[in-house]
C-alpha positions as CSV (number, residue, x, y, z in Angstrom):
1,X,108.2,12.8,26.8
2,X,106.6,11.6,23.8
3,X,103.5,12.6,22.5
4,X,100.4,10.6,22.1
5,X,100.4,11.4,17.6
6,X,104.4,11.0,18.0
7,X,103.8,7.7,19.9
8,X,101.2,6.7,17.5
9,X,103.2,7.5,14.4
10,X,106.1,5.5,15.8
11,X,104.9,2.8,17.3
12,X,105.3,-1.1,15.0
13,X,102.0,-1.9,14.7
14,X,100.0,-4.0,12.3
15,X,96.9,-4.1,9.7
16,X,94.1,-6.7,9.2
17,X,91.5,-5.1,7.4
18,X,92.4,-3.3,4.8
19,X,90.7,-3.4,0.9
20,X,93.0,-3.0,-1.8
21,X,90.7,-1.5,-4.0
22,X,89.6,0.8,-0.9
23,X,93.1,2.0,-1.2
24,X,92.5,3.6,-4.8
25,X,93.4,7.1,-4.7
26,X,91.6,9.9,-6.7
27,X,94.9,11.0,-8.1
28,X,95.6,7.6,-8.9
29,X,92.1,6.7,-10.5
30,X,92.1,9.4,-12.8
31,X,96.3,8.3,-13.9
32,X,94.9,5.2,-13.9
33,X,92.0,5.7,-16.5
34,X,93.5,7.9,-18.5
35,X,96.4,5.7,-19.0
36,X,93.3,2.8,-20.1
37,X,91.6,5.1,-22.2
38,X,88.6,4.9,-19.8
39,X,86.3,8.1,-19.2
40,X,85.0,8.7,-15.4
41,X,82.1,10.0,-14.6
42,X,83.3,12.6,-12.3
43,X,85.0,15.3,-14.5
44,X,87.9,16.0,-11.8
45,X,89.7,14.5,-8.4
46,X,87.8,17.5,-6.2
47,X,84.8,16.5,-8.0
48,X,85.0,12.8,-7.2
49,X,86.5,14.1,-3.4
50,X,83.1,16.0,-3.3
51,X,81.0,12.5,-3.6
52,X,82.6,11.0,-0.1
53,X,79.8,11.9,1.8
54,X,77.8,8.8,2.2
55,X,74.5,8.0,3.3
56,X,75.4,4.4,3.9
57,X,77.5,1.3,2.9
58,X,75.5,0.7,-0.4
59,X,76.2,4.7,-0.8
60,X,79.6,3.9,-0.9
61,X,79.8,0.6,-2.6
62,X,78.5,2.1,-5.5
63,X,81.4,4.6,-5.9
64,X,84.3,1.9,-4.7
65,X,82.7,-0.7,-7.6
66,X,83.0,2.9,-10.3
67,X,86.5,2.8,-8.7
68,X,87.4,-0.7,-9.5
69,X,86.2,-0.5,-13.5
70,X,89.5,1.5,-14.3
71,X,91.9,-1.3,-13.2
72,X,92.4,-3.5,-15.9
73,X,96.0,-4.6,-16.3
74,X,98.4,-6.5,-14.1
75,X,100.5,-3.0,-13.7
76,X,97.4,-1.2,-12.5
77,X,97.1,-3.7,-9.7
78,X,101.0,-3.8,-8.9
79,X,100.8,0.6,-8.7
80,X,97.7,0.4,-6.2
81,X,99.2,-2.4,-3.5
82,X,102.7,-0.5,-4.1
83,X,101.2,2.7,-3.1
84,X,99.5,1.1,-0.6
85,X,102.4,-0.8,0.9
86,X,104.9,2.6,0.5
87,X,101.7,4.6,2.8
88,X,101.8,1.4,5.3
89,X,105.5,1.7,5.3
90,X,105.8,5.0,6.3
91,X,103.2,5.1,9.0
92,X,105.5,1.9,10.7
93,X,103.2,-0.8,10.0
94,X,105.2,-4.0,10.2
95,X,102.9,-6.3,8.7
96,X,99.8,-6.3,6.5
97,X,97.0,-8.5,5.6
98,X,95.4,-7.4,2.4
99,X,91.9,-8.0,1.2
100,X,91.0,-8.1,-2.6
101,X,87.9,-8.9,-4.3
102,X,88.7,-10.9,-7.1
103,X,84.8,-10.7,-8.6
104,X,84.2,-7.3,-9.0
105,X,87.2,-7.3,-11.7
106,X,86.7,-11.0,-13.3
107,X,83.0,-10.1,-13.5
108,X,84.6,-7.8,-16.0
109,X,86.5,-9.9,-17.9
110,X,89.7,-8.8,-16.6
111,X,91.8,-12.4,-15.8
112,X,91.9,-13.6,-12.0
113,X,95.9,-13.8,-12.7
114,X,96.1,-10.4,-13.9
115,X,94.4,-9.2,-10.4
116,X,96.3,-12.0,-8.3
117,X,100.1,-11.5,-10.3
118,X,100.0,-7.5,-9.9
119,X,99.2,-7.3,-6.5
120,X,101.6,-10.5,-5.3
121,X,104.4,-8.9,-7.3
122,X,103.9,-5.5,-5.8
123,X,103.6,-7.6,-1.6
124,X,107.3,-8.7,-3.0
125,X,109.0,-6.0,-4.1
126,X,107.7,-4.2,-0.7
127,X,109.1,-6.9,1.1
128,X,112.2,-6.5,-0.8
129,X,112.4,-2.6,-0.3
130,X,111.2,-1.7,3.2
131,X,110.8,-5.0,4.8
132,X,107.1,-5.1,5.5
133,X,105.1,-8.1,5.1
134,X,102.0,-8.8,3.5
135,X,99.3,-11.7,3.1
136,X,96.4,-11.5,0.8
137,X,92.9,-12.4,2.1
138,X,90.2,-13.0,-1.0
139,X,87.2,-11.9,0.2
140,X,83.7,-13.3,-1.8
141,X,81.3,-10.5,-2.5
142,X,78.4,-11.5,-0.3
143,X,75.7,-9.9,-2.6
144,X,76.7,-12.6,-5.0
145,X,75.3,-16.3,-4.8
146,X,77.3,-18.9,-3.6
147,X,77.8,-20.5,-6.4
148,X,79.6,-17.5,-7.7
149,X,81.7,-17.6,-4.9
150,X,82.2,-21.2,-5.6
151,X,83.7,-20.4,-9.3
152,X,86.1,-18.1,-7.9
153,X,87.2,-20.7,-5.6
154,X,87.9,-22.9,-8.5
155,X,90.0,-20.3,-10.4
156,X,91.9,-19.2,-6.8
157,X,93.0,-23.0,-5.9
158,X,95.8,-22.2,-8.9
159,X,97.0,-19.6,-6.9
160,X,96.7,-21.3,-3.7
161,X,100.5,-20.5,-2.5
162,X,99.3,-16.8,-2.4
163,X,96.6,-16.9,-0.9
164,X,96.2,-16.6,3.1
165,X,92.7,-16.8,3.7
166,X,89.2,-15.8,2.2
167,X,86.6,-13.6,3.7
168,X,83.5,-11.9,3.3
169,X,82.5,-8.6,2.5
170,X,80.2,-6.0,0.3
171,X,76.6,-5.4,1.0
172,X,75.8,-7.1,4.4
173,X,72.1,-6.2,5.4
174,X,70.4,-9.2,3.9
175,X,73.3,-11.7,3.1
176,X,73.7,-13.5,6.4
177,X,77.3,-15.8,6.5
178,X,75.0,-19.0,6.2
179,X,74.7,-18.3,2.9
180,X,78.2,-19.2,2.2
181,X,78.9,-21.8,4.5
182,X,79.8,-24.6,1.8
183,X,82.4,-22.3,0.0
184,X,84.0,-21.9,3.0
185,X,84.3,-25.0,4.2
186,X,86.1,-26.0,1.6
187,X,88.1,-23.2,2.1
188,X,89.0,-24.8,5.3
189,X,89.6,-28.1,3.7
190,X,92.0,-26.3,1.7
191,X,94.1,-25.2,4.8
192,X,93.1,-21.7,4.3
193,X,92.2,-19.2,7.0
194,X,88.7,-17.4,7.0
195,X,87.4,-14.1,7.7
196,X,84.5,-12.3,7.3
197,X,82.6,-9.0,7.4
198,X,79.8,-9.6,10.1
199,X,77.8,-7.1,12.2
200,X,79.1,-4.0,10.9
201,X,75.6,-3.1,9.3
202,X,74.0,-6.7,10.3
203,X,73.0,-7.5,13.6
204,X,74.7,-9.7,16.1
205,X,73.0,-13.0,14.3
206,X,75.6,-12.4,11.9
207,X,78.7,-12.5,14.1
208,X,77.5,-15.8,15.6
209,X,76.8,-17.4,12.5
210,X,80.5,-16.3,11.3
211,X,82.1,-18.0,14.1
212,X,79.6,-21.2,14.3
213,X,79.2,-21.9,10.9
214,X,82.1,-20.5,8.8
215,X,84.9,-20.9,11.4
216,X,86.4,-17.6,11.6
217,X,89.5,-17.1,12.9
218,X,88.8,-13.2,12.9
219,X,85.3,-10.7,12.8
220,X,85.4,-8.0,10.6
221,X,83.9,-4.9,12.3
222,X,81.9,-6.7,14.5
223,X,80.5,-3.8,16.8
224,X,77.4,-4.8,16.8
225,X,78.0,-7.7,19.0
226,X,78.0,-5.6,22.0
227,X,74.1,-5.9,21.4
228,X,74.4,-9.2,22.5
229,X,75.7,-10.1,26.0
230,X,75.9,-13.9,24.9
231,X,77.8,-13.1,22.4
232,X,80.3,-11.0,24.0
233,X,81.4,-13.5,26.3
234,X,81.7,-16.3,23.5
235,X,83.9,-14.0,21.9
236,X,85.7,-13.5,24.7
237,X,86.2,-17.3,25.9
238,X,87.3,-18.3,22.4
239,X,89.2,-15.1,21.9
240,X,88.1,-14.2,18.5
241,X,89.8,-11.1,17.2
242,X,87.4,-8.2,15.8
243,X,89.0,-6.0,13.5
244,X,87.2,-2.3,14.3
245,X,87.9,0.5,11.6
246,X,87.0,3.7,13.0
247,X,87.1,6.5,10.7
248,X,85.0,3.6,8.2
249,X,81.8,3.5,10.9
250,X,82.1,7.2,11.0
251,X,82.0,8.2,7.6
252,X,79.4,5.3,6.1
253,X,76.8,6.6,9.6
254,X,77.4,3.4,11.8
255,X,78.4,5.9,14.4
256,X,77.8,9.9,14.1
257,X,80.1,11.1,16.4
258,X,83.6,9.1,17.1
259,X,82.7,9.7,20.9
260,X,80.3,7.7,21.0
261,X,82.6,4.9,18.6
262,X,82.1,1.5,21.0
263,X,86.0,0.5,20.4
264,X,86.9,1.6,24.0
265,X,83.7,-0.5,25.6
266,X,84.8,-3.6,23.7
267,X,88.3,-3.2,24.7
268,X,86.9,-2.9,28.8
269,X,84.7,-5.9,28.5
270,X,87.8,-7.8,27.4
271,X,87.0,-8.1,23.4
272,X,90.4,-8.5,21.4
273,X,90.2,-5.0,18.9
274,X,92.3,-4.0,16.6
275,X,92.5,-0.6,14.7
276,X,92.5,-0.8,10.8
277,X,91.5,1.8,8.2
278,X,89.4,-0.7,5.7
279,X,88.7,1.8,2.6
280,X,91.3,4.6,3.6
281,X,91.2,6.3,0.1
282,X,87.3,7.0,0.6
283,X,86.9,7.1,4.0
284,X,89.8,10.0,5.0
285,X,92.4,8.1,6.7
286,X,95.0,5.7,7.0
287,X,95.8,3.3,9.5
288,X,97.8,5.8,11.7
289,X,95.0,8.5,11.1
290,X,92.6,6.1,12.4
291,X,94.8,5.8,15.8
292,X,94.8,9.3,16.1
293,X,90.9,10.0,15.5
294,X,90.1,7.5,18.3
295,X,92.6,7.9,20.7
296,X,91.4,11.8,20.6
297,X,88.1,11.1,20.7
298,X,88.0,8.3,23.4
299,X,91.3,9.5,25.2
300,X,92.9,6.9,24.4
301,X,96.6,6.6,26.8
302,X,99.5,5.6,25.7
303,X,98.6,2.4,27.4
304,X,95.9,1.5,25.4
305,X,97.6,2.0,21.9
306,X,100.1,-0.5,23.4
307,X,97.3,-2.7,23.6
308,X,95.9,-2.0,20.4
309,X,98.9,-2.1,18.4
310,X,99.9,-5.2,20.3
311,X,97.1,-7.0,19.2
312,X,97.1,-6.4,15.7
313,X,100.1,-9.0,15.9
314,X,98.6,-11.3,18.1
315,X,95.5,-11.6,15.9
316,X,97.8,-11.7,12.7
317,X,98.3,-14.7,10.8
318,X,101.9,-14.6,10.9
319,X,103.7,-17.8,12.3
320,X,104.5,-17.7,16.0
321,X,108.3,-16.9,15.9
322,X,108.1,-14.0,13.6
323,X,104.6,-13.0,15.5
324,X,107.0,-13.0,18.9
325,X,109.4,-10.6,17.1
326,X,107.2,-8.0,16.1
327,X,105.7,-8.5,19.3
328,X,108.9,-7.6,21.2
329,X,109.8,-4.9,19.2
330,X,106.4,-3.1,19.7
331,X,107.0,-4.5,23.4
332,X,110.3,-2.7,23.7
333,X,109.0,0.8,21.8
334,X,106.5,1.1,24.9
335,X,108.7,0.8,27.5
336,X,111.3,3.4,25.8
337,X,108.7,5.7,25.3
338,X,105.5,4.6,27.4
339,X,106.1,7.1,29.9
């Protein structure tokens, strides 16, 4: 009988909310700036390791943007999605949908085709080499005005043909999703797909002004809207996906204890969750790690990673035949090994 980390670690699964530059190793960062002349100010990778303990999202933010200032070339971005994708890879994740946020790097001066070329190049080649897949989400930084958001838009619809979606994200307390409702509906106009970060931090105002005024096809995080008994059942009706990252509301205090993480009440009242890793470099875990932490602390069954790892492809953005593929082999992997 297989075990419940075995069936974890084996079992095809997906990921749809996952930062690129929340993927940025300590190892890496240090290669990386050394190899751009660039001086941290941590003076060693235990030394930056010892700043993970945050006291919020802000608290982290402000170490992930430190992060970002090191990548400057298009090879810095292709090394950080291949090391991503190899990880992804390796852990048996089929299928990936990749945020980036072109701002905090063009705000810099660095080229929105340097940032856009090294990560797409890096999606191909891993394609190429292991057969996973890969979308790329843009995500506007919400802290920003819109009309920032709106430049960025300009300079993506170039790059349109890689380019899946946009979404939301940074500091949410205080940035509601009406702020950008214009940028994305021209996102919408553009055939694109849209995300976005919404009661993570926020309250449950947020999540319903995702879905009614932007037109989400997915919530980030969204576990707030279990506050809201309205809400839970418009979510339901209209089947909105929430993308939950477990080992993220641990570490930046959403939750303090993963026993009391809601994912297992959403799944009951019939939410559609998925299990992601969001900032895995920072926040001690990758996408499998993230199963494991939750299915321990919420005795999870085999049963229920099924369900989770089955709809990480349902709420995918892949087109329906490949969607039914993936979906037959995870299908297939639980009845082999369900028992």
């Amino acid at each position: 009988m297989m075990s419940i980390p075995d069936f974890i670690k084996h079992i095809p699964k997906a990921e749809l909310h996952v930062h690129i530059e929340g993927t940025f190793e300590p190892e890496m960062m240090f290669e990386i700036a050394h190899r751009n002349n660039i001086k941290l100010k941590y003076q060693s990778v235990n030394e930056l390791k010892n700043a993970y303990r945050f006291k919020n999202l802000q608290n982290f933010l402000d170490i992930y943007y430190e992060g970002t200032n090191v990548l400057i070339t298009g090879q810095d971005f292709y090394d950080l999605t291949f090391a991503y994708l190899k990880k992804a890879h390796f852990q048996n994740v089929l299928h990936s949908e990749i945020f980036f946020d072109p701002q905090a790097h063009t705000s810099r001066g660095v080229e929105f085709s340097t940032v856009i070329n090294g990560i797409s190049r890096a999606m191909k080649d891993a394609q190429e080499k292991w057969g996973i897949s890969s979308f790329l989400i843009m995500c506007f930084l919400r802290n920003l005005s819109e009309a920032d958001a709106m430049q960025t838009f300009d300079r993506a619809l170039e790059f349109k043909d890689l380019i899946a979606g946009v979404g939301l994200d940074s500091t949410e307390s205080g940035n509601p999703p009406s702020k950008f409702q214009n940028v994305f509906k021209r996102a919408l106009k553009e055939g694109l797909k849209t995300v976005a970060h919404a009661g993570e931090e926020g309250p449950p105002e947020y999540v319903h002004e995702a879905v009614d005024l932007l037109k989400v096809s997915r919530i980030d995080h969204g576990i707030q809207s279990l506050k809201d008994e309205n809400l839970v059942q418009d979510l339901v009706k209209r089947k909105i996906p929430l993308t939950v990252c477990p080992l993220s509301n641990l570490k930046l205090k959403i939750v303090y204890r993963l026993k009391d993480h809601p994912l297992k009440k959403m799944k009951v009242r019939g939410l559609m969750v998925t299990v992601n890793s969001d900032d895995p470099a920072y926040f001690g875990g990758y996408l499998n790690e993230n199963f494991s932490a939750v299915a321990e602390s919420l005795d999870l069954t085999k049963n229920d990673i099924y369900d989770l790892a089955r709809n990480s492809f349902v709420a995918s953005f892949l087109d329906e035949i490949t969607k039914d593929r993936m979906l037959k082999k995870t299908e297939k992997f639980y009845l082999e090994n369900g028992e």
